[in-house]
Backbone of each chain as nested JSON, in Angstrom:
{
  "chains": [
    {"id": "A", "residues": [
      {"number": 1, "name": "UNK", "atoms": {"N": [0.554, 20.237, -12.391], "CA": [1.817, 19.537, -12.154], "C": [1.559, 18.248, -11.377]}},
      {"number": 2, "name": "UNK", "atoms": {"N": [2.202, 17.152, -12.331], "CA": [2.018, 15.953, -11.515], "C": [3.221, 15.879, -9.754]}},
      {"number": 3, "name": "UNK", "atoms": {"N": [1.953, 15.308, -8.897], "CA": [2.436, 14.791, -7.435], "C": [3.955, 13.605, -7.929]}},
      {"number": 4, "name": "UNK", "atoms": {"N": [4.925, 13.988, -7.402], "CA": [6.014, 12.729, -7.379], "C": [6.046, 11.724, -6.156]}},
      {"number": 5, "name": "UNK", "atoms": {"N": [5.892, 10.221, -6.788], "CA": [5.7, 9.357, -6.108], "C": [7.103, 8.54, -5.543]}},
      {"number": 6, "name": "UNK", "atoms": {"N": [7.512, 7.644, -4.992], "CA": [8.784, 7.051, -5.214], "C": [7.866, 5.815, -4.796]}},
      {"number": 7, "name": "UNK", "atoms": {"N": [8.567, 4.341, -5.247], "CA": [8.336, 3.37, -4.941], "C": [9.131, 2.579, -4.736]}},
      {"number": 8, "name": "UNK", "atoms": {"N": [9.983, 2.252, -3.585], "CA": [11.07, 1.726, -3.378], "C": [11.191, 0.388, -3.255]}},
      {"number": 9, "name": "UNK", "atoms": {"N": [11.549, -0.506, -4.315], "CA": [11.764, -1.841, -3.962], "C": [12.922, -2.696, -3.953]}},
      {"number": 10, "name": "UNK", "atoms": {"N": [13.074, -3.75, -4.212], "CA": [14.22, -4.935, -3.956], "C": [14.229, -5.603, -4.753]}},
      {"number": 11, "name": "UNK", "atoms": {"N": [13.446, -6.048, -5.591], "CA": [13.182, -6.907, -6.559], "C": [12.696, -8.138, -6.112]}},
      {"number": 12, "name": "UNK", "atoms": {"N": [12.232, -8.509, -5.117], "CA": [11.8, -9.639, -4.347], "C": [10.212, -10.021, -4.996]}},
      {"number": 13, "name": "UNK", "atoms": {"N": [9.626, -11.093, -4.821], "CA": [8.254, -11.148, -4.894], "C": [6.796, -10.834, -4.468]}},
      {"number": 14, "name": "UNK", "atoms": {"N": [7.337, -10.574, -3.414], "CA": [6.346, -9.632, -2.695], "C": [6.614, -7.882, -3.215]}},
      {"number": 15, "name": "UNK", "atoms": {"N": [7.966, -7.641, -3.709], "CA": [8.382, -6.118, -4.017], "C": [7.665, -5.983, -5.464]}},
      {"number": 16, "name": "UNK", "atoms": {"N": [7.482, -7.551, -6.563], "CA": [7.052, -6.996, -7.721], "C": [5.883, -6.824, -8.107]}},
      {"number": 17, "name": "UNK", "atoms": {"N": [5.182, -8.019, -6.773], "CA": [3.658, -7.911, -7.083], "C": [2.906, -6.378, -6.813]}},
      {"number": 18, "name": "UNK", "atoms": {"N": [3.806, -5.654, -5.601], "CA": [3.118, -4.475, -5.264], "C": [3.251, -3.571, -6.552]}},
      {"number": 19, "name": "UNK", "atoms": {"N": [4.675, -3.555, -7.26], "CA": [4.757, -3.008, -8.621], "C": [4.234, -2.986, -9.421]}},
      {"number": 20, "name": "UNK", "atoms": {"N": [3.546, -3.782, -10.067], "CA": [2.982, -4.273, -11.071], "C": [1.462, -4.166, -11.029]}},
      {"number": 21, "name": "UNK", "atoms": {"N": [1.101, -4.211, -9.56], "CA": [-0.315, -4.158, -9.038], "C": [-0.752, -2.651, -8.588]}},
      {"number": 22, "name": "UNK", "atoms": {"N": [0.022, -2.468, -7.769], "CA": [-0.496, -0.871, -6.762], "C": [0.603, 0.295, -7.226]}},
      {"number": 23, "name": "UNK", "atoms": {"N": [1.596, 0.084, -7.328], "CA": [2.513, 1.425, -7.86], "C": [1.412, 1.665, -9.015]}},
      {"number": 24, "name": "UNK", "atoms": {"N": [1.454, 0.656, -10.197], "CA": [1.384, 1.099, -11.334], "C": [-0.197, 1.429, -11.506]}},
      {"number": 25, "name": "UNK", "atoms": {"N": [-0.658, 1.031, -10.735], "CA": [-2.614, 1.497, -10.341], "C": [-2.35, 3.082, -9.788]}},
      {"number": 26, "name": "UNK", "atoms": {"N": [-1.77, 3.731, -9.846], "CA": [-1.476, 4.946, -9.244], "C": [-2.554, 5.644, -10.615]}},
      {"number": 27, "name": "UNK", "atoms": {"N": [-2.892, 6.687, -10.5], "CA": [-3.587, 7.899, -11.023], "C": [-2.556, 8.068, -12.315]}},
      {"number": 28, "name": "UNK", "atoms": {"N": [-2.435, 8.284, -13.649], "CA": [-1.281, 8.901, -14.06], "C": [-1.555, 9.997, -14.637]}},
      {"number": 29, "name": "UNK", "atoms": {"N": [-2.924, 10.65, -14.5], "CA": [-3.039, 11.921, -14.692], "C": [-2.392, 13.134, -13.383]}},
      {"number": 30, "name": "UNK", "atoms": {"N": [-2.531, 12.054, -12.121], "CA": [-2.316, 13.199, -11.562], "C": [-0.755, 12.672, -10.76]}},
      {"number": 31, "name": "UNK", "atoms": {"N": [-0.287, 11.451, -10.595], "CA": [1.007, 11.118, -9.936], "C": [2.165, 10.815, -10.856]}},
      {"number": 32, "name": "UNK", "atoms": {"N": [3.076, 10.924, -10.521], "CA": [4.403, 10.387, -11.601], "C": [5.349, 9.192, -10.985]}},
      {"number": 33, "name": "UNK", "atoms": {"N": [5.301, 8.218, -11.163], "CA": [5.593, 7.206, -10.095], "C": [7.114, 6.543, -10.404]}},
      {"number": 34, "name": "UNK", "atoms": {"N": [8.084, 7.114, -9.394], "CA": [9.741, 6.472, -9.884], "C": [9.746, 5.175, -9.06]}},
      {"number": 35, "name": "UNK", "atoms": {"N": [10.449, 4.274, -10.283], "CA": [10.516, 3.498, -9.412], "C": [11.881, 3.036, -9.172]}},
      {"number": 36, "name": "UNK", "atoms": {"N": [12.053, 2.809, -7.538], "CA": [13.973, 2.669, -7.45], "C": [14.36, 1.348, -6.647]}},
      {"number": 37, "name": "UNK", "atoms": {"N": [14.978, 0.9, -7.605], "CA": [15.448, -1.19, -6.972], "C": [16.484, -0.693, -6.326]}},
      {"number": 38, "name": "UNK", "atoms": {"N": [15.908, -0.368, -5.159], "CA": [17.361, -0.394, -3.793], "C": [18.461, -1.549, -4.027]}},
      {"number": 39, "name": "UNK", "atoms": {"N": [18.845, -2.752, -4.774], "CA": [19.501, -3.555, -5.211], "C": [20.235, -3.32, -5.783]}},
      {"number": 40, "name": "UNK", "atoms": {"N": [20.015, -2.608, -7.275], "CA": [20.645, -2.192, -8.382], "C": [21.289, -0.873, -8.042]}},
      {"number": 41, "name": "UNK", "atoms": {"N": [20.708, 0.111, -6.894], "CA": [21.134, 1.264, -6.653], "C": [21.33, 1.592, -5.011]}},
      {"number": 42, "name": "UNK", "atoms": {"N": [21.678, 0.766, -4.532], "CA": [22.437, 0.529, -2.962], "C": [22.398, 1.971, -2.596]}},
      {"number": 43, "name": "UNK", "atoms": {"N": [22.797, 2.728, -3.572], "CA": [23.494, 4.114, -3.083], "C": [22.43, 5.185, -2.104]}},
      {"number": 44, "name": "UNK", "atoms": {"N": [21.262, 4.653, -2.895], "CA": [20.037, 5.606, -2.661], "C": [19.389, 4.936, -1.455]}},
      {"number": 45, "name": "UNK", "atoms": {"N": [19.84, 4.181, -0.601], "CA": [19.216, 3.108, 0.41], "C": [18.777, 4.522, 1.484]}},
      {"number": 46, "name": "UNK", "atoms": {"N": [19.665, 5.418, 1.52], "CA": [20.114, 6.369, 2.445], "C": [18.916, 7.409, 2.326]}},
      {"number": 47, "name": "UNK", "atoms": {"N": [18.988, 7.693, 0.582], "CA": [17.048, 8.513, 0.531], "C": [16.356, 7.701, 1.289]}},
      {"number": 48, "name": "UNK", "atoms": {"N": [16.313, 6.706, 1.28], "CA": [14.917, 5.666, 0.996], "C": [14.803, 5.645, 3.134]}},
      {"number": 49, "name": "UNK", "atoms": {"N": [15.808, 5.764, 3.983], "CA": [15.838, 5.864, 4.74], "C": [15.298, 7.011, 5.584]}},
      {"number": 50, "name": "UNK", "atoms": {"N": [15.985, 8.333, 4.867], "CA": [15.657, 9.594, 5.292], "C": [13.865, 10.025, 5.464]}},
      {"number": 51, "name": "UNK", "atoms": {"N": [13.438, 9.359, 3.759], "CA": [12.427, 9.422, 3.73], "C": [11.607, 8.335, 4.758]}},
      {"number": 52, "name": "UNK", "atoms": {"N": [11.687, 7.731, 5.644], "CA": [10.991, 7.554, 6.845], "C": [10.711, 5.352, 6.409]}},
      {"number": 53, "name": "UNK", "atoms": {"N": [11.263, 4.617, 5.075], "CA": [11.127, 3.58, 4.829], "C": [12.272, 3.198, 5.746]}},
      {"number": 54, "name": "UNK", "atoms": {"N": [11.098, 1.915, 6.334], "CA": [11.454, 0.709, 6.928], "C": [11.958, -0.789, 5.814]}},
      {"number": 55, "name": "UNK", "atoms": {"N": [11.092, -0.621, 5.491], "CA": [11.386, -1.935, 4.776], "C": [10.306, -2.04, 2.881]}},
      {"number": 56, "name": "UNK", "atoms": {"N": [11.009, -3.105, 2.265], "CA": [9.982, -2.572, 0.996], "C": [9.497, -3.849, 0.278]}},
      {"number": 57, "name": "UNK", "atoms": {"N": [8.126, -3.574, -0.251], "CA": [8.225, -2.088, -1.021], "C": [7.456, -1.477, -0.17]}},
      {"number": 58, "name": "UNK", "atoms": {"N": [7.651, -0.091, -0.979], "CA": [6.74, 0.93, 0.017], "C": [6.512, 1.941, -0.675]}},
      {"number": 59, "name": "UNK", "atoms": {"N": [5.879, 2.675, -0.624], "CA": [5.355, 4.503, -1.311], "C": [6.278, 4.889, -0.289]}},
      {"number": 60, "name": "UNK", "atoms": {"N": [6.15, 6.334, -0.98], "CA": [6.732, 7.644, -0.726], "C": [6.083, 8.517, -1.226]}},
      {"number": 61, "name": "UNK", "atoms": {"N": [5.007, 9.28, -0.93], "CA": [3.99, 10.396, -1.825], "C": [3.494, 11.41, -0.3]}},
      {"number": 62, "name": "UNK", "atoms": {"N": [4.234, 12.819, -1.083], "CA": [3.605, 13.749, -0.146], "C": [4.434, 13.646, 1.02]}},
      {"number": 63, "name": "UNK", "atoms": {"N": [5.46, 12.884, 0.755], "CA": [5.857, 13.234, 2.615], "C": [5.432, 12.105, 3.497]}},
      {"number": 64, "name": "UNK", "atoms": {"N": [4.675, 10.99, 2.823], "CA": [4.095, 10.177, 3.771], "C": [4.792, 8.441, 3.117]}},
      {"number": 65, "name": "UNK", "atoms": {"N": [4.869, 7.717, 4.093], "CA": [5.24, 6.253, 3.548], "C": [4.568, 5.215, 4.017]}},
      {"number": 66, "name": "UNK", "atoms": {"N": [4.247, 4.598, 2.903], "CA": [2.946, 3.563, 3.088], "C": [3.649, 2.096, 2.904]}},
      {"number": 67, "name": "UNK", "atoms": {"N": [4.576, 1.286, 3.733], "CA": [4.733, -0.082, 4.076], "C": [4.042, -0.761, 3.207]}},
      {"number": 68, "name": "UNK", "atoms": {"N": [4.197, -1.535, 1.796], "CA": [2.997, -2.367, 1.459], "C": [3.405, -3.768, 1.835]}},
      {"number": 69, "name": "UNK", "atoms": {"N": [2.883, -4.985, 2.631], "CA": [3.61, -5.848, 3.034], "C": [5.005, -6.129, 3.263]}},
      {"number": 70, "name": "UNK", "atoms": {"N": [4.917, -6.884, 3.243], "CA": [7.195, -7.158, 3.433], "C": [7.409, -8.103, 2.584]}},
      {"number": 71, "name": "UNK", "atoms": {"N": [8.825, -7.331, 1.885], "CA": [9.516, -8.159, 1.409], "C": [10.36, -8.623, 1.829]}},
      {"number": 72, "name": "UNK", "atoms": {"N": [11.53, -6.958, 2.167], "CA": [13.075, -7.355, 2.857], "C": [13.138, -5.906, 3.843]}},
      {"number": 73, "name": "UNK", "atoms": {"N": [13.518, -6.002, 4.76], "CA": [14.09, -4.807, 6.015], "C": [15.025, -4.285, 4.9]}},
      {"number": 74, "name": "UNK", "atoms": {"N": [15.011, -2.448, 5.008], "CA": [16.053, -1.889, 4.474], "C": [17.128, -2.367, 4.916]}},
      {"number": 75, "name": "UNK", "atoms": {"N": [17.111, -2.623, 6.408], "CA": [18.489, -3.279, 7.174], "C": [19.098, -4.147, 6.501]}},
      {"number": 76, "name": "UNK", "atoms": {"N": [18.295, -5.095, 5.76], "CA": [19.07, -6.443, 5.147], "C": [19.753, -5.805, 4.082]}},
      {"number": 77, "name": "UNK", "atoms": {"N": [19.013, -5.073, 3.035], "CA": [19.765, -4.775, 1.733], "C": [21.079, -4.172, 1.782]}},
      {"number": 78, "name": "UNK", "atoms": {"N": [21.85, -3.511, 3.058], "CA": [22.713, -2.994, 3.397], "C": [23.692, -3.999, 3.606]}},
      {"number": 79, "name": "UNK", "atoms": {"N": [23.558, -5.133, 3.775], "CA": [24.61, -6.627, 4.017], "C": [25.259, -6.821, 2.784]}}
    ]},
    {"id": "B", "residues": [
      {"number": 1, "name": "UNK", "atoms": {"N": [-14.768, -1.811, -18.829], "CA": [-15.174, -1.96, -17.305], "C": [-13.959, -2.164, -16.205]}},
      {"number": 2, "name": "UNK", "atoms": {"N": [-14.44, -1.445, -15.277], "CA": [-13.402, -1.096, -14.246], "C": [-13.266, -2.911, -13.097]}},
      {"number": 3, "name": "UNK", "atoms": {"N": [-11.972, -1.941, -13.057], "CA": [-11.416, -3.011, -12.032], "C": [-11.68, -2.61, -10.037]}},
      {"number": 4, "name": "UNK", "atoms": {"N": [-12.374, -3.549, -10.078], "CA": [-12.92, -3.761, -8.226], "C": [-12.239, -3.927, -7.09]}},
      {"number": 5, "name": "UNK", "atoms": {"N": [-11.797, -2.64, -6.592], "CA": [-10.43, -2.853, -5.549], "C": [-11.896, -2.178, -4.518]}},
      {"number": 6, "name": "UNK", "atoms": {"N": [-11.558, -3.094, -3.248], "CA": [-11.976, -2.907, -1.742], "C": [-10.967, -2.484, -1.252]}},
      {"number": 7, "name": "UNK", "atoms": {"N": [-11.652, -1.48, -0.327], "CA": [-10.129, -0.899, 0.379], "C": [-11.098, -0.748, 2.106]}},
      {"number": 8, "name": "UNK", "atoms": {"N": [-10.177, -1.8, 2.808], "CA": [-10.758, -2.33, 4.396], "C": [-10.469, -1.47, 5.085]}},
      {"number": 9, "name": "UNK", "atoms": {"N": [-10.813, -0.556, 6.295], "CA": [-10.374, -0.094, 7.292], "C": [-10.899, 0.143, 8.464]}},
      {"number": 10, "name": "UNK", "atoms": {"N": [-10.672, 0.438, 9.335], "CA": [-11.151, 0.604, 10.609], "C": [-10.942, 2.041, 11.205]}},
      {"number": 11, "name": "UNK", "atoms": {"N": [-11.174, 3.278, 10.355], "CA": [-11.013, 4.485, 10.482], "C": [-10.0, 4.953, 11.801]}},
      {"number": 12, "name": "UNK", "atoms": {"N": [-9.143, 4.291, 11.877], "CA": [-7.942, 4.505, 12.58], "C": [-7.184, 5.602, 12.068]}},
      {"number": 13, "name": "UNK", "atoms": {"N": [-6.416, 6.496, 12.316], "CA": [-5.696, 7.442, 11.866], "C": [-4.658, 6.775, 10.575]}},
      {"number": 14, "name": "UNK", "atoms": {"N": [-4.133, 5.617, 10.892], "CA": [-3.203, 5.133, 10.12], "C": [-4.284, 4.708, 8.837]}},
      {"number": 15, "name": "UNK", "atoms": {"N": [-5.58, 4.233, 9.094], "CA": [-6.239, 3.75, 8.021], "C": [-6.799, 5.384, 7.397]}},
      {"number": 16, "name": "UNK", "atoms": {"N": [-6.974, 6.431, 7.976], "CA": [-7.661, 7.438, 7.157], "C": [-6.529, 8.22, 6.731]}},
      {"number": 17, "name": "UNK", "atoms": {"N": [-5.556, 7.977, 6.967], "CA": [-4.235, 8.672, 6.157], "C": [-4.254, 7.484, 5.141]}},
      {"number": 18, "name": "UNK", "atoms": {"N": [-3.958, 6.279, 5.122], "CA": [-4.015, 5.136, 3.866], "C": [-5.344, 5.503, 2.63]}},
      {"number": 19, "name": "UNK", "atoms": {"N": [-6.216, 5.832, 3.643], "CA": [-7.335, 6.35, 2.145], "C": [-7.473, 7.347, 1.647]}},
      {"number": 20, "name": "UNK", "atoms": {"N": [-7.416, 8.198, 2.796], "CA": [-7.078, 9.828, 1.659], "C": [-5.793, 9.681, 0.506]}},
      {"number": 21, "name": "UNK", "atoms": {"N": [-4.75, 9.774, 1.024], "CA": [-3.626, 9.648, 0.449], "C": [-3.6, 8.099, -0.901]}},
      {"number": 22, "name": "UNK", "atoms": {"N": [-3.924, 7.219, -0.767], "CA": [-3.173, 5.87, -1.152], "C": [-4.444, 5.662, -2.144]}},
      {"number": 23, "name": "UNK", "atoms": {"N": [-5.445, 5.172, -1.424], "CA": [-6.771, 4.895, -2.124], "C": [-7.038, 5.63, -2.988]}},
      {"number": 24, "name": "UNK", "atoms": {"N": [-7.313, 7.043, -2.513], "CA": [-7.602, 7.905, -2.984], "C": [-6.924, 8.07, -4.48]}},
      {"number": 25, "name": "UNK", "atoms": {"N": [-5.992, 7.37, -4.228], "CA": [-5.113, 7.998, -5.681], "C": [-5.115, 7.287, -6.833]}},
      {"number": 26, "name": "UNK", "atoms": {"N": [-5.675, 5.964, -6.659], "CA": [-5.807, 5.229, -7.834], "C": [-6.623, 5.635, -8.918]}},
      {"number": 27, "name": "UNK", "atoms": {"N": [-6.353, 5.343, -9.87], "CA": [-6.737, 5.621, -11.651], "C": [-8.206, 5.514, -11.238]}},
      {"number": 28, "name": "UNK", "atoms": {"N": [-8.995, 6.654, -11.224], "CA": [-10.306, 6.253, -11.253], "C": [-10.992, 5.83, -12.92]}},
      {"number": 29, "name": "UNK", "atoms": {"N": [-10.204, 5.869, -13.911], "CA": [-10.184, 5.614, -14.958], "C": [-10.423, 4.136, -15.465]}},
      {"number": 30, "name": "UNK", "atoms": {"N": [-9.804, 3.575, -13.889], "CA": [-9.312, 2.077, -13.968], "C": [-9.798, 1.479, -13.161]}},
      {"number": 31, "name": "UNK", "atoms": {"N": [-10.271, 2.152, -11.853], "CA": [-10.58, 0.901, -11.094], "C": [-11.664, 1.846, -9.847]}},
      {"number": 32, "name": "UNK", "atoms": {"N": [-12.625, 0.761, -9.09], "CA": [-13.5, 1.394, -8.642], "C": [-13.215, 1.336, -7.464]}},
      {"number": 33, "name": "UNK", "atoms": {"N": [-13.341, 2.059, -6.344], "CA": [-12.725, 1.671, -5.268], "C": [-13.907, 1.664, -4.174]}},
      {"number": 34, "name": "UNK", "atoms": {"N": [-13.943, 0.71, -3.157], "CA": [-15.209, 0.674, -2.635], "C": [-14.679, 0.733, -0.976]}},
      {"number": 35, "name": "UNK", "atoms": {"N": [-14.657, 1.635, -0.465], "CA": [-14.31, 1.904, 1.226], "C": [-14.965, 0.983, 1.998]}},
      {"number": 36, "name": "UNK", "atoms": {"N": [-14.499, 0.406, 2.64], "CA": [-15.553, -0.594, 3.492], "C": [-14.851, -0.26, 5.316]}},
      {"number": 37, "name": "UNK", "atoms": {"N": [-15.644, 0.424, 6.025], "CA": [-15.313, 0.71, 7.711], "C": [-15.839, -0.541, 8.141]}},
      {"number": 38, "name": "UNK", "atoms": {"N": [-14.815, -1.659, 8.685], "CA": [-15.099, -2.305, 9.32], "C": [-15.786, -2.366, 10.824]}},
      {"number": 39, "name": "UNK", "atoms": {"N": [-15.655, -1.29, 11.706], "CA": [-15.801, -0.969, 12.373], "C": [-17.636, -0.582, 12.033]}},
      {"number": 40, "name": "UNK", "atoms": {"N": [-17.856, 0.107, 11.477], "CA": [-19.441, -0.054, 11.222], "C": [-20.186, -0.769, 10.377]}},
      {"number": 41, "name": "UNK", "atoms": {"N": [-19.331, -1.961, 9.671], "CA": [-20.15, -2.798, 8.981], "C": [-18.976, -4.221, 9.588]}},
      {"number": 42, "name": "UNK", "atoms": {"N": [-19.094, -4.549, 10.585], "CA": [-18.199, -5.675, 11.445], "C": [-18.978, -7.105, 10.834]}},
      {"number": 43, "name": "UNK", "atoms": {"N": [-20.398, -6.966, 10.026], "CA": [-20.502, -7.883, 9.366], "C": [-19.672, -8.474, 8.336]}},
      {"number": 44, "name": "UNK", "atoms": {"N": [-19.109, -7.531, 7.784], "CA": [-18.103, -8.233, 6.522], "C": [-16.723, -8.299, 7.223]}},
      {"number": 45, "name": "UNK", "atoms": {"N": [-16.428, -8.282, 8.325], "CA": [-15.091, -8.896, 8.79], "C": [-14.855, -10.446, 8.27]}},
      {"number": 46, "name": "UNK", "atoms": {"N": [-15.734, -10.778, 7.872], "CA": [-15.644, -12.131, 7.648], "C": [-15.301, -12.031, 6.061]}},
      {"number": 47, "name": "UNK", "atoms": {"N": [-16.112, -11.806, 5.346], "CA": [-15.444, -11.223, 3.956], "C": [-14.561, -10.734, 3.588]}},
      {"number": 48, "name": "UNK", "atoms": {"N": [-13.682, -9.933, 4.392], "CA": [-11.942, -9.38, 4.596], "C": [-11.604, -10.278, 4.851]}},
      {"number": 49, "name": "UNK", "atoms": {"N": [-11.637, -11.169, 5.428], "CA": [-11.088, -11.984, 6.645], "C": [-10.527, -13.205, 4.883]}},
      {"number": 50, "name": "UNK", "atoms": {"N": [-11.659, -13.511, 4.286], "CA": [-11.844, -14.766, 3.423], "C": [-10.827, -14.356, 1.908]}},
      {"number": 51, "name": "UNK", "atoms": {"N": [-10.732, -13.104, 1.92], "CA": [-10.248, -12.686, 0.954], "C": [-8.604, -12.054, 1.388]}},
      {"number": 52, "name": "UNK", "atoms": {"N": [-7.993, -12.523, 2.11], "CA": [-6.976, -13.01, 3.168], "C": [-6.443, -11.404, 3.825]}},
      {"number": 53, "name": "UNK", "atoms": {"N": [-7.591, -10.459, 4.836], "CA": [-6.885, -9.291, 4.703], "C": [-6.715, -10.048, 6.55]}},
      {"number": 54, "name": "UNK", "atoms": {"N": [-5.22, -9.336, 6.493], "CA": [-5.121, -10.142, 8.341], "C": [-4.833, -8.473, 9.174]}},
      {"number": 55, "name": "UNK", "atoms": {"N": [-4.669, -7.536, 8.418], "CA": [-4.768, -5.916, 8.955], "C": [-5.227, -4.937, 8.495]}},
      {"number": 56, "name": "UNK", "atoms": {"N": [-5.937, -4.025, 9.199], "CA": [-6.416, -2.959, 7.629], "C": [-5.252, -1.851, 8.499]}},
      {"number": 57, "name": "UNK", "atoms": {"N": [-4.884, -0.81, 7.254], "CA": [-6.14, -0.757, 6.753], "C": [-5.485, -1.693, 5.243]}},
      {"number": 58, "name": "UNK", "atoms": {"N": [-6.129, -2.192, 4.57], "CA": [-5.394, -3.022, 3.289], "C": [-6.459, -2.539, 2.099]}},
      {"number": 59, "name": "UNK", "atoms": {"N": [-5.528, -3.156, 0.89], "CA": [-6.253, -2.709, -0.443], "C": [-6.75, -4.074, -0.893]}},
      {"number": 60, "name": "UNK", "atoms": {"N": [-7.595, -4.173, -1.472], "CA": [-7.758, -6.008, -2.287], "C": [-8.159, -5.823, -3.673]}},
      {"number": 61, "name": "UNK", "atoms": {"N": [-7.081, -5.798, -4.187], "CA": [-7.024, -6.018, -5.977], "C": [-6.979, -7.094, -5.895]}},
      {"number": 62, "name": "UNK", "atoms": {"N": [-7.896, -7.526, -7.55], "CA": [-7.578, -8.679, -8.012], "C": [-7.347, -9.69, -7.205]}},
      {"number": 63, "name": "UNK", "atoms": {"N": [-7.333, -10.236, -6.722], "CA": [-7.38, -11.624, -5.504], "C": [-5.994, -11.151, -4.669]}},
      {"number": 64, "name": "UNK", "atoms": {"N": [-5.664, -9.986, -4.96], "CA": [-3.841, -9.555, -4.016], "C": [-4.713, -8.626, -3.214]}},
      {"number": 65, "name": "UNK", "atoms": {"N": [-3.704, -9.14, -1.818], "CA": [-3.649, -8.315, -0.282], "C": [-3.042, -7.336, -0.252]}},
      {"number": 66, "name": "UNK", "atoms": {"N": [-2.876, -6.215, -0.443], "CA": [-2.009, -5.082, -0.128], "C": [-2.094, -4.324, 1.29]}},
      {"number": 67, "name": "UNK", "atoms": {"N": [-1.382, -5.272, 2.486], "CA": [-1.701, -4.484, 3.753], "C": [-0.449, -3.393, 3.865]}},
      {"number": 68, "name": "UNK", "atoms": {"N": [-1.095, -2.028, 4.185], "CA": [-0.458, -1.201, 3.891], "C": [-0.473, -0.395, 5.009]}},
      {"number": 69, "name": "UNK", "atoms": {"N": [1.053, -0.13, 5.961], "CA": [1.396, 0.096, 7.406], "C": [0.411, -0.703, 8.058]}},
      {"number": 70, "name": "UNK", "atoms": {"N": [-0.177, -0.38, 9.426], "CA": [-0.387, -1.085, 10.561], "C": [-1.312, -0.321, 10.944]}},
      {"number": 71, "name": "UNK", "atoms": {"N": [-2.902, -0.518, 10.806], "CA": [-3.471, 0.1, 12.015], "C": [-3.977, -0.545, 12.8]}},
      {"number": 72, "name": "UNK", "atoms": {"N": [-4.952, -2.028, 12.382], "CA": [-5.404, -2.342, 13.551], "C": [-5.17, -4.504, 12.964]}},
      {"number": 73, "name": "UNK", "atoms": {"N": [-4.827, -4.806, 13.903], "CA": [-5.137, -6.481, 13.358], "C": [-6.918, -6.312, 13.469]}},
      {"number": 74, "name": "UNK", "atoms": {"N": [-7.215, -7.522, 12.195], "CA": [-8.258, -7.69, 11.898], "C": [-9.045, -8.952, 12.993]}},
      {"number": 75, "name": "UNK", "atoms": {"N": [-8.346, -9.56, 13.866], "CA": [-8.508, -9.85, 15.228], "C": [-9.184, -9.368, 16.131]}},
      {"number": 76, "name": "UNK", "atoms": {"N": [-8.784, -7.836, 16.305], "CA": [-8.739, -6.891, 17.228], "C": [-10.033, -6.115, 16.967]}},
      {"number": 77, "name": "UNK", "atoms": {"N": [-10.994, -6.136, 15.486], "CA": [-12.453, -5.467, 15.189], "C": [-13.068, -6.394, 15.685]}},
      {"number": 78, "name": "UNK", "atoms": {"N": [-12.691, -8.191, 16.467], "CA": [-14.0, -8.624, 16.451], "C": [-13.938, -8.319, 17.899]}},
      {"number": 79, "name": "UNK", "atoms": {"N": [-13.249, -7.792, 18.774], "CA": [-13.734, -7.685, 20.352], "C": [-15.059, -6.699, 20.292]}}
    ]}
  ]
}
């Protein structure tokens, strides 16, 4: 059973390069990688919170969240 | 032929959770990943340094920085 990943971004430029580069470099034998534009789906800002993200993009795998540079503070996308 | 990702760190807790977890997970199908402890090879700080990593622990695809959370500024290996 594949590990579920989340990759939470904004759509910003710094959010697509990590997309396109490191989400999608993920394993796909062994990870399944969602990816969710906190933009398009505001609603889920609140997962993306719970789960321990500051700001994005960022992983979510295992319980753990990995900051990949900055794009935008979750704080902002909430304005 | 595989793609050449360096992955910098300074075996900090935040950097050995980034490589088990993060590193660790990329497509070995796809890309080769080469651990580099700055901390015992402080010679190539300068080689991180040129290839623009300003914290590890970070990933370096393709000419992209992926600094990922915070463990140590890359400042802070040359004391």
């Amino acid at each position: 059973m594949k590990t579920n990943v989340k990759f939470y971004h904004a759509g910003c430029p710094v959010c697509e390069e990590a997309n396109s580069e490191l989400a999608a470099a993920l394993d796909p034998a062994r990870f399944a990688v969602e990816v969710v534009h906190l933009g398009r789906v505001p609603e889920r800002i609140r997962e993306a919170e719970a789960a321990g993200v500051k700001s994005v993009p960022a992983l979510v795998m295992q319980g753990r969240v990995f900051h990949v540079n900055h794009g935008a503070a979750l704080s902002d996308l909430k304005r």
